[in-house]
Gaussian input, Z-matrix of N, CA and C with variables (Angstrom, degrees):
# hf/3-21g

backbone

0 1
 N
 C     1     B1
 C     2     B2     1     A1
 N     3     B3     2     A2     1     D1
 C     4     B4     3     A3     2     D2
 C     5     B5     4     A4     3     D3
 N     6     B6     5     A5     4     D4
 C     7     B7     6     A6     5     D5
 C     8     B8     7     A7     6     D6
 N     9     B9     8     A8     7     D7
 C    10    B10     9     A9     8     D8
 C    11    B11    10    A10     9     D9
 N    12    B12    11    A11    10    D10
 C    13    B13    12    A12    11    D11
 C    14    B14    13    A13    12    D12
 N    15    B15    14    A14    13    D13
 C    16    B16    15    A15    14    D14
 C    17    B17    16    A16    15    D15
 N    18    B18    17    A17    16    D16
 C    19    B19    18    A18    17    D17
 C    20    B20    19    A19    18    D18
 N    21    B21    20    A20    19    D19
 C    22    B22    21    A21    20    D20
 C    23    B23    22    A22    21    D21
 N    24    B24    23    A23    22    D22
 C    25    B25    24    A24    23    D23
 C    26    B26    25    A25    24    D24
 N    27    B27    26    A26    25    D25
 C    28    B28    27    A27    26    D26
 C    29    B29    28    A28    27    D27
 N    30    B30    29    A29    28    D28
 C    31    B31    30    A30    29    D29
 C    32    B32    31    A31    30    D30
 N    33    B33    32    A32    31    D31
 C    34    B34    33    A33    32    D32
 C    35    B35    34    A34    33    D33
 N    36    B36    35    A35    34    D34
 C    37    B37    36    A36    35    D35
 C    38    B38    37    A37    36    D36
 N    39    B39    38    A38    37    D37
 C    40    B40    39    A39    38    D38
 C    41    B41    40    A40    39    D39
 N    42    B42    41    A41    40    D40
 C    43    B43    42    A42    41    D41
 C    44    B44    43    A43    42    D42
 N    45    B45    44    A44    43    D43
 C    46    B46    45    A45    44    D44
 C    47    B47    46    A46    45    D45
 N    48    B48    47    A47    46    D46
 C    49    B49    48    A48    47    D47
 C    50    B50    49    A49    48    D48
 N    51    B51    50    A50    49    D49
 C    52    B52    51    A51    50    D50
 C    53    B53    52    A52    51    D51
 N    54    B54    53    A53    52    D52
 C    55    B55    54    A54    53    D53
 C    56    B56    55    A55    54    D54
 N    57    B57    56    A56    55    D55
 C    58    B58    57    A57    56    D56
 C    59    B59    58    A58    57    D57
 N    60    B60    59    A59    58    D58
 C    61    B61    60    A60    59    D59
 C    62    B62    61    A61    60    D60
 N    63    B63    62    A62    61    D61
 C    64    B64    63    A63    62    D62
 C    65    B65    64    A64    63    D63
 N    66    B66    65    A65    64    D64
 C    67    B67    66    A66    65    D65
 C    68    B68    67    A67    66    D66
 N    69    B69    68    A68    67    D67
 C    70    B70    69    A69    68    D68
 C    71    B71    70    A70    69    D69
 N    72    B72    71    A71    70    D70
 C    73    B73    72    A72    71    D71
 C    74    B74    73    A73    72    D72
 N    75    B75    74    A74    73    D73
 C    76    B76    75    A75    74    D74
 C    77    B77    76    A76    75    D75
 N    78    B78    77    A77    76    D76
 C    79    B79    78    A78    77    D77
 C    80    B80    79    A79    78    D78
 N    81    B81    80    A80    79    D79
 C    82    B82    81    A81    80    D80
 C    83    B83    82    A82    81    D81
 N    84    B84    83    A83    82    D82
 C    85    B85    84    A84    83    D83
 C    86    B86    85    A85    84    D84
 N    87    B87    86    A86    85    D85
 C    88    B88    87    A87    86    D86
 C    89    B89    88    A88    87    D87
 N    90    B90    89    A89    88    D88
 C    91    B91    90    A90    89    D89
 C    92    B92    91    A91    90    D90
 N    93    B93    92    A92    91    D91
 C    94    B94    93    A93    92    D92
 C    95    B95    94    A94    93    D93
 N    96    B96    95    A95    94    D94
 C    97    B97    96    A96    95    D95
 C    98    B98    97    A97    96    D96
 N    99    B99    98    A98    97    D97
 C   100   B100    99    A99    98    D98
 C   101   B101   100   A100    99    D99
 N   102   B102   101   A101   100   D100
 C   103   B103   102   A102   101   D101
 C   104   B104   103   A103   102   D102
 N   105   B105   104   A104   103   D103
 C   106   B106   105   A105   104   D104
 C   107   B107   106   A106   105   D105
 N   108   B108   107   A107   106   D106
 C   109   B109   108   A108   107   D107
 C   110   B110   109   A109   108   D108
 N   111   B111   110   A110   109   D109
 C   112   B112   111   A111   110   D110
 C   113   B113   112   A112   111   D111
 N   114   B114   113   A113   112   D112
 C   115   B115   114   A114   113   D113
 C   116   B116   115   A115   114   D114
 N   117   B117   116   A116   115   D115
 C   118   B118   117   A117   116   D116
 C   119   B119   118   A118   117   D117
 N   120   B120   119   A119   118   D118
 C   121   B121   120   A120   119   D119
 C   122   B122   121   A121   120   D120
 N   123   B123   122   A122   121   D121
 C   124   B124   123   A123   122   D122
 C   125   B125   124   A124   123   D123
 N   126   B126   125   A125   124   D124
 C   127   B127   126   A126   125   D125
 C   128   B128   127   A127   126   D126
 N   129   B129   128   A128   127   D127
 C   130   B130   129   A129   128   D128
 C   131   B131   130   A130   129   D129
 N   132   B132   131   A131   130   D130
 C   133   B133   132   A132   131   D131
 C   134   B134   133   A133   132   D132
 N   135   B135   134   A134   133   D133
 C   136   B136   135   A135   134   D134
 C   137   B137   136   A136   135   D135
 N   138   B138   137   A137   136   D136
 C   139   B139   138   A138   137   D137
 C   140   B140   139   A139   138   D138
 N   141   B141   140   A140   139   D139
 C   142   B142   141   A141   140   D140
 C   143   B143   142   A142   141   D141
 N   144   B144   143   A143   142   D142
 C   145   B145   144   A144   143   D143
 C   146   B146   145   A145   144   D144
 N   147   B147   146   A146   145   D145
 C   148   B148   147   A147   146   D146
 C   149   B149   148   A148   147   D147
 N   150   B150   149   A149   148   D148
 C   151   B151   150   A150   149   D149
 C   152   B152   151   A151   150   D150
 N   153   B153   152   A152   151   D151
 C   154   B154   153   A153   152   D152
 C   155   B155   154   A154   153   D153
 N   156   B156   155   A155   154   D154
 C   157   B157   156   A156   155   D155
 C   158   B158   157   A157   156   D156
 N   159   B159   158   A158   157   D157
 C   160   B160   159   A159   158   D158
 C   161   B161   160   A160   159   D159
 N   162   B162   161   A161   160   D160
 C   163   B163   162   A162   161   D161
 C   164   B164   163   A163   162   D162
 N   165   B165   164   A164   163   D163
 C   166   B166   165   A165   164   D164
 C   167   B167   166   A166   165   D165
 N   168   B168   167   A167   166   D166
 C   169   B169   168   A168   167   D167
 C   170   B170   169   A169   168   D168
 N   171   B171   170   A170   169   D169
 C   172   B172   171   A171   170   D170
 C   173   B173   172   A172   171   D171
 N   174   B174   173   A173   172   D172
 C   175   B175   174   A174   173   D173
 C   176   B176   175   A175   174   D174
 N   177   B177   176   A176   175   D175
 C   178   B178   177   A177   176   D176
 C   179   B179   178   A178   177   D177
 N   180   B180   179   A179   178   D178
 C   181   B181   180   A180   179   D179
 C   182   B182   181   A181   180   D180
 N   183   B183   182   A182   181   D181
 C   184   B184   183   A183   182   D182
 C   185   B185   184   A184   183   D183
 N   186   B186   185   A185   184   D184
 C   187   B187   186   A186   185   D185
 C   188   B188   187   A187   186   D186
 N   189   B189   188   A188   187   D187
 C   190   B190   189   A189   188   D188
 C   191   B191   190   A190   189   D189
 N   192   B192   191   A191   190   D190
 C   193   B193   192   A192   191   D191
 C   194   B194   193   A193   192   D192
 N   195   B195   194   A194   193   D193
 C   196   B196   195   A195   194   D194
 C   197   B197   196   A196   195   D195
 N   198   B198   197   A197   196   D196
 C   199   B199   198   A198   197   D197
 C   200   B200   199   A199   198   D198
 N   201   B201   200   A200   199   D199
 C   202   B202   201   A201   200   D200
 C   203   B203   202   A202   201   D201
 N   204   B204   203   A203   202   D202
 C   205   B205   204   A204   203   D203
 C   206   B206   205   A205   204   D204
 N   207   B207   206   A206   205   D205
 C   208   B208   207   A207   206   D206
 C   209   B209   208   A208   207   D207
 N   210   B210   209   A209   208   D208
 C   211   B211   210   A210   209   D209
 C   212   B212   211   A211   210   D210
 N   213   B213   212   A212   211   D211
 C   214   B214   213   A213   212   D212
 C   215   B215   214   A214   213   D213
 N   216   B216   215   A215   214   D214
 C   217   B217   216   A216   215   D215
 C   218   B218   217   A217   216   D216
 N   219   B219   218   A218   217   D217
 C   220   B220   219   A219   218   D218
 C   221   B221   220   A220   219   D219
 N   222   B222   221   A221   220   D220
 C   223   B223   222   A222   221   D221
 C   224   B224   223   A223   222   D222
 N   225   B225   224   A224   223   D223
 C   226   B226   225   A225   224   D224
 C   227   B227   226   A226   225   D225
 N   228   B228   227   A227   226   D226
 C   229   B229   228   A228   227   D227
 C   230   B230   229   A229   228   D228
 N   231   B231   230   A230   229   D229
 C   232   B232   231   A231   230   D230
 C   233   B233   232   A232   231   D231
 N   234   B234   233   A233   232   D232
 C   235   B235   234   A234   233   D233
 C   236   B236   235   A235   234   D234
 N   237   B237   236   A236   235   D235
 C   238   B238   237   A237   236   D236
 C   239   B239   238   A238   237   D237
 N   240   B240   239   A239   238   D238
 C   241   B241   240   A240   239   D239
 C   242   B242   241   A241   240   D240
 N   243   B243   242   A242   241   D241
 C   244   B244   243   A243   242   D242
 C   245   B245   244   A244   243   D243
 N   246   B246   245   A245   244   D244
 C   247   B247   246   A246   245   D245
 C   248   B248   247   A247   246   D246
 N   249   B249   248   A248   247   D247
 C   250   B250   249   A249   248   D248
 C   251   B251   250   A250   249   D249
 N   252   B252   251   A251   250   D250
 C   253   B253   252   A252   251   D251
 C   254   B254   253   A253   252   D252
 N   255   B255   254   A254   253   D253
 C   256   B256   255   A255   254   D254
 C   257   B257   256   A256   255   D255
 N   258   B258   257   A257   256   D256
 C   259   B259   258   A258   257   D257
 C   260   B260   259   A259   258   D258
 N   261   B261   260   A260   259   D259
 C   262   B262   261   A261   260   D260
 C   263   B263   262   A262   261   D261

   B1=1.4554
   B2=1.5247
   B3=1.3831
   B4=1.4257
   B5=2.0153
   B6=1.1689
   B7=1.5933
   B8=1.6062
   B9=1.9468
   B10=1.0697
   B11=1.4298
   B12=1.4521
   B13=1.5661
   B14=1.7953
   B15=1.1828
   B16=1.3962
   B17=1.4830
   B18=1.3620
   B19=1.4095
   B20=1.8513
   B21=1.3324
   B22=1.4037
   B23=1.7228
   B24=1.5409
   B25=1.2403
   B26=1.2447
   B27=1.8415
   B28=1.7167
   B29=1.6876
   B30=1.3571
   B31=1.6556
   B32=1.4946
   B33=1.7022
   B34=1.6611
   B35=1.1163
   B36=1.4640
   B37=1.7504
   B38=1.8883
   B39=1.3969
   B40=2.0000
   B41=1.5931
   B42=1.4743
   B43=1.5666
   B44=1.3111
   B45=1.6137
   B46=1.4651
   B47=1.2788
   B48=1.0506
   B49=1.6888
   B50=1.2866
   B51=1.8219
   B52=1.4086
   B53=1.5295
   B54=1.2464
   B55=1.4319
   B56=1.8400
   B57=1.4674
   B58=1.4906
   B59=1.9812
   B60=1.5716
   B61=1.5873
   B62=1.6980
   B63=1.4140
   B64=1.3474
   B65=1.3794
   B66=1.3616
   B67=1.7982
   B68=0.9164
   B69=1.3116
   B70=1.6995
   B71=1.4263
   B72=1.3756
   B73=1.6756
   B74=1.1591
   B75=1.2001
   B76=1.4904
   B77=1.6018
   B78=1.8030
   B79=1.7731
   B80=1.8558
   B81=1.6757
   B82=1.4251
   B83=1.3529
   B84=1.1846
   B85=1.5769
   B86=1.5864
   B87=1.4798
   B88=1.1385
   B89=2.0795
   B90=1.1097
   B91=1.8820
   B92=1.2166
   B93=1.6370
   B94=1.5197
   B95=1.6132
   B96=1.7376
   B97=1.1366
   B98=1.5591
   B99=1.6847
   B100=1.6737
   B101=1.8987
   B102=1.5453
   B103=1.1789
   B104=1.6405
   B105=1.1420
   B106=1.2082
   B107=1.5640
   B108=1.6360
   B109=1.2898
   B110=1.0403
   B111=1.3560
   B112=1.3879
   B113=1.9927
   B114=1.3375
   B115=1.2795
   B116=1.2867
   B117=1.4304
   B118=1.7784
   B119=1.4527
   B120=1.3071
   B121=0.8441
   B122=1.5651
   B123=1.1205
   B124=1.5041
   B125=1.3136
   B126=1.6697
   B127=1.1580
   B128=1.7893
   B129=1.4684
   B130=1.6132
   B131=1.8246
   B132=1.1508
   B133=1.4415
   B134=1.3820
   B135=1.6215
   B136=1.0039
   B137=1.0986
   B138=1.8935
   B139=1.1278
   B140=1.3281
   B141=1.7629
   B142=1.8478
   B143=1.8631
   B144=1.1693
   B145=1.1593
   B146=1.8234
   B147=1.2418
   B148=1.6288
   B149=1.6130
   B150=1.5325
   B151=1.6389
   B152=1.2476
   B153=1.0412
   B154=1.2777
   B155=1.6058
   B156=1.2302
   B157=1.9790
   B158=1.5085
   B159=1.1984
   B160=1.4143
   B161=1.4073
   B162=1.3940
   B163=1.7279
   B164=1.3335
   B165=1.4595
   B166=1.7694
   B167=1.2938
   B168=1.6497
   B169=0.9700
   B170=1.5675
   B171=1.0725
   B172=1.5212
   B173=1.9307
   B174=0.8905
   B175=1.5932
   B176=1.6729
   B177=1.6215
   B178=1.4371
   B179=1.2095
   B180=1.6563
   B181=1.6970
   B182=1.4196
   B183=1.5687
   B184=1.9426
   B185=1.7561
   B186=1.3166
   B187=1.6397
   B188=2.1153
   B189=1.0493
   B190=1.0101
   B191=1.5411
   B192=1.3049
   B193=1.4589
   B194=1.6173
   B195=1.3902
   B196=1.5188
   B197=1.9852
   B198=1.6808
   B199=0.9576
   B200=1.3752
   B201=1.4741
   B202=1.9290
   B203=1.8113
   B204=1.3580
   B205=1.7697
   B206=1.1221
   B207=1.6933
   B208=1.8281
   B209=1.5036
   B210=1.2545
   B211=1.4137
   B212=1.7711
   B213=1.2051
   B214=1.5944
   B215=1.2709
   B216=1.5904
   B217=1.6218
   B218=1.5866
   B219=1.1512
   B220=1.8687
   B221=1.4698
   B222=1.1033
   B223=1.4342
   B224=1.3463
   B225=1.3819
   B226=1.0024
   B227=1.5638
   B228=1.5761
   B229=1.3924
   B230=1.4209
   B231=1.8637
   B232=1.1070
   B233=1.5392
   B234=1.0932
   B235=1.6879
   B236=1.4449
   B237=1.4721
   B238=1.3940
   B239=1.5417
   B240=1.4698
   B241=0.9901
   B242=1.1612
   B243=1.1783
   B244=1.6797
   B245=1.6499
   B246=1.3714
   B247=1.1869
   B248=1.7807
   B249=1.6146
   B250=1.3779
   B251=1.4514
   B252=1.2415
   B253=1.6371
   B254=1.7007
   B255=1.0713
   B256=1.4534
   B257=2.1311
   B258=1.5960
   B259=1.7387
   B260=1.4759
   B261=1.7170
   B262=1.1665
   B263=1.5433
   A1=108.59
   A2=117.15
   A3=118.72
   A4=95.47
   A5=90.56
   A6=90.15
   A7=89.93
   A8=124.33
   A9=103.35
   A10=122.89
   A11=107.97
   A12=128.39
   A13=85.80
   A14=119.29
   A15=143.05
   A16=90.96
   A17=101.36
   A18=110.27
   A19=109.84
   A20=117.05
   A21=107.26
   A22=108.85
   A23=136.96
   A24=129.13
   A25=126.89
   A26=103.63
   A27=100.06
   A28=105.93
   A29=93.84
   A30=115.06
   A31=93.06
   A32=108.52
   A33=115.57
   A34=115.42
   A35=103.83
   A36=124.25
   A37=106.58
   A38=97.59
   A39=99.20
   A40=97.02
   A41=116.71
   A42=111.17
   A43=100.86
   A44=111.05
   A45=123.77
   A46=95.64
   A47=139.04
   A48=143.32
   A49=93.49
   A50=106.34
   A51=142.04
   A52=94.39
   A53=129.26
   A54=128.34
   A55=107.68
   A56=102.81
   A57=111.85
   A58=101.96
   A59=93.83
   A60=104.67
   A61=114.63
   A62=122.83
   A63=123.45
   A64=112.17
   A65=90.83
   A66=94.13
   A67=137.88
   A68=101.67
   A69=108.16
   A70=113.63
   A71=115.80
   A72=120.50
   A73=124.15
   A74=113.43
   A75=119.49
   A76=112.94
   A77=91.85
   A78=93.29
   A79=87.61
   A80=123.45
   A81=105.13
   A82=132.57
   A83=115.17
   A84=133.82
   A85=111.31
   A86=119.92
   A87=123.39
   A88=90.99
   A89=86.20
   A90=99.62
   A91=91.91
   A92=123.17
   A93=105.24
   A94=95.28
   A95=132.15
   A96=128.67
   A97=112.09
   A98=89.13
   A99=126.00
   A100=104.59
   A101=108.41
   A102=115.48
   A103=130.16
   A104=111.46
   A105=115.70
   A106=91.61
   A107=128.89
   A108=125.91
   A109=125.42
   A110=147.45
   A111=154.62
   A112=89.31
   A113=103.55
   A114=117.34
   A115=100.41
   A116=120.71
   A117=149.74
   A118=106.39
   A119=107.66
   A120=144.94
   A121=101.69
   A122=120.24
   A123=126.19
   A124=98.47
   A125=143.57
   A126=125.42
   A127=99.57
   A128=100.54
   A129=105.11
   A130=109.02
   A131=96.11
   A132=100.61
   A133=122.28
   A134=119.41
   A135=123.47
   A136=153.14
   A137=108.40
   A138=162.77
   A139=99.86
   A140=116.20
   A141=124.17
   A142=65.32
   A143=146.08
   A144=116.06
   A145=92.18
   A146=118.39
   A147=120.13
   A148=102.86
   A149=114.47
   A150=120.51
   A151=120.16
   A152=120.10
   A153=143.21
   A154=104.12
   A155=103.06
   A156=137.05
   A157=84.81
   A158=118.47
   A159=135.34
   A160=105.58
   A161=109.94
   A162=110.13
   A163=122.28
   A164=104.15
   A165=102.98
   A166=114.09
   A167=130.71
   A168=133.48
   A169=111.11
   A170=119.40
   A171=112.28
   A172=85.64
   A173=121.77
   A174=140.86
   A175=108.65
   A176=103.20
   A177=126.31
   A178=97.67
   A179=122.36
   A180=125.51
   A181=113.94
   A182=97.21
   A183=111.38
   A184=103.27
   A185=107.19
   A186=120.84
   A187=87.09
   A188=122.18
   A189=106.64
   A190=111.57
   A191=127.28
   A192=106.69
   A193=126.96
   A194=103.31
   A195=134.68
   A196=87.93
   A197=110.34
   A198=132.38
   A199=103.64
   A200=120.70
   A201=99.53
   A202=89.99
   A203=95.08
   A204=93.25
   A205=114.47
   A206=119.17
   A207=111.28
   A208=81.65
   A209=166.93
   A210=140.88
   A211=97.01
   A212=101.50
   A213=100.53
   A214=123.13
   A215=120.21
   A216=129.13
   A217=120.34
   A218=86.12
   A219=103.39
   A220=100.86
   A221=122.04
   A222=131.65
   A223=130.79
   A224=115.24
   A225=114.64
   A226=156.77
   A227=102.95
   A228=115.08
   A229=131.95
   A230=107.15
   A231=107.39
   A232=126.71
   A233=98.71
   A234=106.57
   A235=88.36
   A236=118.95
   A237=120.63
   A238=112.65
   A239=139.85
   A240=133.88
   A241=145.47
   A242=133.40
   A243=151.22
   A244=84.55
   A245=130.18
   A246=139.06
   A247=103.57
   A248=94.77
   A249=91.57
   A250=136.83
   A251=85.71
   A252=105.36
   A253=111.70
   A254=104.73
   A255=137.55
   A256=92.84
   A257=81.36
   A258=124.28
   A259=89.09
   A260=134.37
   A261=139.86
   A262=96.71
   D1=141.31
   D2=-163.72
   D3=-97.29
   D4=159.11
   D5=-168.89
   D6=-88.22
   D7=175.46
   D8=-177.34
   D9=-102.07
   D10=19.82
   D11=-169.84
   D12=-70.18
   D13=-41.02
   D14=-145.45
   D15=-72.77
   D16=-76.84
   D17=-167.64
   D18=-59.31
   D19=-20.98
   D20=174.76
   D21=-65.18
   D22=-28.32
   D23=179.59
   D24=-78.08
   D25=-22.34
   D26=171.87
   D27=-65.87
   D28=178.91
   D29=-172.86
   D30=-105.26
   D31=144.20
   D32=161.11
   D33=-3.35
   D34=-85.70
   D35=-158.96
   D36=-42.52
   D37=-47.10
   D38=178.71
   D39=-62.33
   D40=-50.39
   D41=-169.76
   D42=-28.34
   D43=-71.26
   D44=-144.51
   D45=-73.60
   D46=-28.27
   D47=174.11
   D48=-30.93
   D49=-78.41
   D50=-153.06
   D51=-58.36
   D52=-49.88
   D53=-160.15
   D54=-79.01
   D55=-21.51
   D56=-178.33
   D57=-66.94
   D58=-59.84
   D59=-176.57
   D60=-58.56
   D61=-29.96
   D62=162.80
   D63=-38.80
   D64=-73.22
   D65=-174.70
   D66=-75.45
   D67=11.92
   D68=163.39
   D69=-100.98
   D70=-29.08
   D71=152.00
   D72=-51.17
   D73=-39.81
   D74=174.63
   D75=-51.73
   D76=-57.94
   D77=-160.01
   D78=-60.89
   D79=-58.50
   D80=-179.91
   D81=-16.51
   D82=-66.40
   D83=177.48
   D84=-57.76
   D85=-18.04
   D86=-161.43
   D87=-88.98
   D88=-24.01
   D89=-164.29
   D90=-78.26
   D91=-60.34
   D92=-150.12
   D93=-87.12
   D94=15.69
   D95=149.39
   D96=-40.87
   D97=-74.55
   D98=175.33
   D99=-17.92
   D100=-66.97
   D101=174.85
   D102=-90.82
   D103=19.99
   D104=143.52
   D105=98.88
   D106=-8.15
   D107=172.41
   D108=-55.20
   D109=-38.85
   D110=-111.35
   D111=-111.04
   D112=133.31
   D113=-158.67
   D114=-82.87
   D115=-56.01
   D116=-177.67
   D117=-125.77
   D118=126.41
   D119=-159.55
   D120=-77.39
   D121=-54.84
   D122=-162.96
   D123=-87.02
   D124=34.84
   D125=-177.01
   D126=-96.65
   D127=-29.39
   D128=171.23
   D129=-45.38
   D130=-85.51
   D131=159.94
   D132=7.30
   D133=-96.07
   D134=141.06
   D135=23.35
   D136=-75.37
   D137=165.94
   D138=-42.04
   D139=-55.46
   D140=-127.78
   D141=-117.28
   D142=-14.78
   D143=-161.33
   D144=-104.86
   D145=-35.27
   D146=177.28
   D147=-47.28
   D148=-52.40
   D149=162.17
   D150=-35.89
   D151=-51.16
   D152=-166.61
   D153=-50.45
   D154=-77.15
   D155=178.78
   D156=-43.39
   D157=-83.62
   D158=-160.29
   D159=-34.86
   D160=-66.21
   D161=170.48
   D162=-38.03
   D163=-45.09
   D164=-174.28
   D165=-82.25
   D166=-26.34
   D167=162.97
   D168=-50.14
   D169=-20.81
   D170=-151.13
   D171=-113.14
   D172=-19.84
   D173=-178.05
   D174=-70.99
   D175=-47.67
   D176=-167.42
   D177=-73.34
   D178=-41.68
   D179=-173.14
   D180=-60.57
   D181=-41.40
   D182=-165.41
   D183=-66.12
   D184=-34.46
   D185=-153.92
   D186=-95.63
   D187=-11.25
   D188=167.10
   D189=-109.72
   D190=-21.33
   D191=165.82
   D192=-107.31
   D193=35.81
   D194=156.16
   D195=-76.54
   D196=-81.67
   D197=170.93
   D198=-9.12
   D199=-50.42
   D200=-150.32
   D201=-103.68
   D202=-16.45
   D203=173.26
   D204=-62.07
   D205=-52.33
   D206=-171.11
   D207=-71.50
   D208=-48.28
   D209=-118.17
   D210=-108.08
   D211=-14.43
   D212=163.25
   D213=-84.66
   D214=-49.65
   D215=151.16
   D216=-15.32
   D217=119.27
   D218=163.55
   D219=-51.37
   D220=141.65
   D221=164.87
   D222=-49.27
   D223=-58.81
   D224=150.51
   D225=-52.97
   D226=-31.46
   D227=131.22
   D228=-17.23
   D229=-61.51
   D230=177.10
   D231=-79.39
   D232=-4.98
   D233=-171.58
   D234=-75.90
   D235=-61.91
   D236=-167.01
   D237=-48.20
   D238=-66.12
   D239=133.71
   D240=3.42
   D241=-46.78
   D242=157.05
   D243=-59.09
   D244=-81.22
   D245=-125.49
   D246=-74.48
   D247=-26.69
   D248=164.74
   D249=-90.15
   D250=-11.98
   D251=168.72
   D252=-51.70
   D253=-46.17
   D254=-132.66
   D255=-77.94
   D256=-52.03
   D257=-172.68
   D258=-46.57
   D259=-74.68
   D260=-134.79
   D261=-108.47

């Protein structure tokens, strides 16, 4: 499991890589639970918490370059925008 210092330096595109291949480990591990394979128990666990990080890391990126977009935006821009939001 990658620590989440880690996952803050990759770029999007690896995130979503990384977050695709989780959950498909997950559902695996979730199966050979199902059938009685699963060696350790807490690897789900684990599993759902690497997901976990990964999501918010990838959450933290979006919510900050929302962030540098309005703070670059003309003001008024944004008024217009809001206001149409607002409209529909």
């Amino acid at each position: 499991m990658m620590e989440i210092k880690d996952l803050r330096d990759k770029e999007r595109g690896e995130l979503l890589k990384l977050l695709k291949e989780a959950r498909l480990e997950l559902v695996r591990l979730k199966m050979e639970r199902k059938t009685g394979s699963l060696a350790d128990g807490s690897t789900i666990h684990k599993k759902q918490k690497e997901i976990a990080q990964t999501t918010t890391v990838l959450r933290e990126k979006e919510i900050l370059a929302e962030a540098t977009v309005e703070k670059e935006a003309p003001l008024g821009k944004l008024k217009e925008e809001k206001d149409a939001k607002t409209k529909t």
